[in-house]
N, C-alpha and C positions, 0 to 999 in steps of 0.2 A: 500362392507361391508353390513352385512344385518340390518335391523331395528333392532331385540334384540341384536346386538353389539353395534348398535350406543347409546342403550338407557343404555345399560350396561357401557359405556365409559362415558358417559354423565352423571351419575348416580343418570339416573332416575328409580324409581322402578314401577317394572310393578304390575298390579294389580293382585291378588289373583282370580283363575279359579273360578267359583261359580258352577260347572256343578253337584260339586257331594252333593251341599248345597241343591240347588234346585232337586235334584233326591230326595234325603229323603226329602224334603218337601213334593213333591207330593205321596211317596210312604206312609208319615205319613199322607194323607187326603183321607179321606176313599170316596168324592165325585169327588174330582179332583180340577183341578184351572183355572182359567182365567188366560191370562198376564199380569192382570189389578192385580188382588189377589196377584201373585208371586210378582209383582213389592211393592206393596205394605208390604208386608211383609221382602220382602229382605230391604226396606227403598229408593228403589231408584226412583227417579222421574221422570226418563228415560224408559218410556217401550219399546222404540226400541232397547237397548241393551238388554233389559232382552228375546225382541222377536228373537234377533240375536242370543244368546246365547240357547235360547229355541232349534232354529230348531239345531242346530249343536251337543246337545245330544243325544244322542243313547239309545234306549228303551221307548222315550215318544213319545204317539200317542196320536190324536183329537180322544176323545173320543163319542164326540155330540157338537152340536151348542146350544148355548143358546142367545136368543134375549135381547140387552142390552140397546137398543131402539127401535120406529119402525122401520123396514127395516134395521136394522144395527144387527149384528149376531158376538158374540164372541165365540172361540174355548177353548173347556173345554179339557185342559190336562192331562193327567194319564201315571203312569209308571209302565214298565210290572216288576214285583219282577224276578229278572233274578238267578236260580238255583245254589247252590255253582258248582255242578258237573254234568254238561248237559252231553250226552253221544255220545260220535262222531262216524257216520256209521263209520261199517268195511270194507265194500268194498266201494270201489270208481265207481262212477256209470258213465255208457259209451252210450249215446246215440247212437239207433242205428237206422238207417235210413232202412225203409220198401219199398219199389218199387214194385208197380202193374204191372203184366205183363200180357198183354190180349192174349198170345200165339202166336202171330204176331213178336217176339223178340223185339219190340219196347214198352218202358215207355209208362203208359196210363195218 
């Protein structure tokens, strides 16, 4: 049986995703955020879930480092505005493999 059955039998409830709370956070911050900022804002006093939850969304990248003491460097996150209607090549593209031949019938 897997874990959300057991938790669902057990009736405990699972937590509420935050992925798309935190994407309009960062896409409303015209600088970006720390995982310190997003924790802080979301209210939680965990920023190892918040940094768990960070890498596992889709479309946010380290935008720059910023130093948050000496020698210590946090990662400032940004999200790319992802287009209603991106446009999908029409052909399907075929690597084709080139082979040098020095006239000898043998690969160079």
């Amino acid at each position: 049986m897997s874990g959300w059955r057991k938790r669902q039998i057990l009736g405990k409830t699972m937590r509420k995703s935050r992925h798309q709370i935190i994407r309009n956070m960062l896409l409303a911050s015209k600088d970006g955020m720390t995982i310190k900022e997003i924790a802080e804002t979301l209210g939680d006093h965990c920023h190892k879930s918040v940094q768990k939850t960070v890498k596992l969304i889709h479309g946010l990248y380290i935008d720059r480092w910023t130093v948050i003491k000496k020698g210590t460097y946090a990662a400032v996150y940004v999200c790319v505005d992802v287009p209603e209607n991106a446009p999908h090549p029409t052909e399907r593209y075929l690597p084709v493999s080139i082979w040098r031949n020095n006239g000898t019938g043998r690969s160079v």
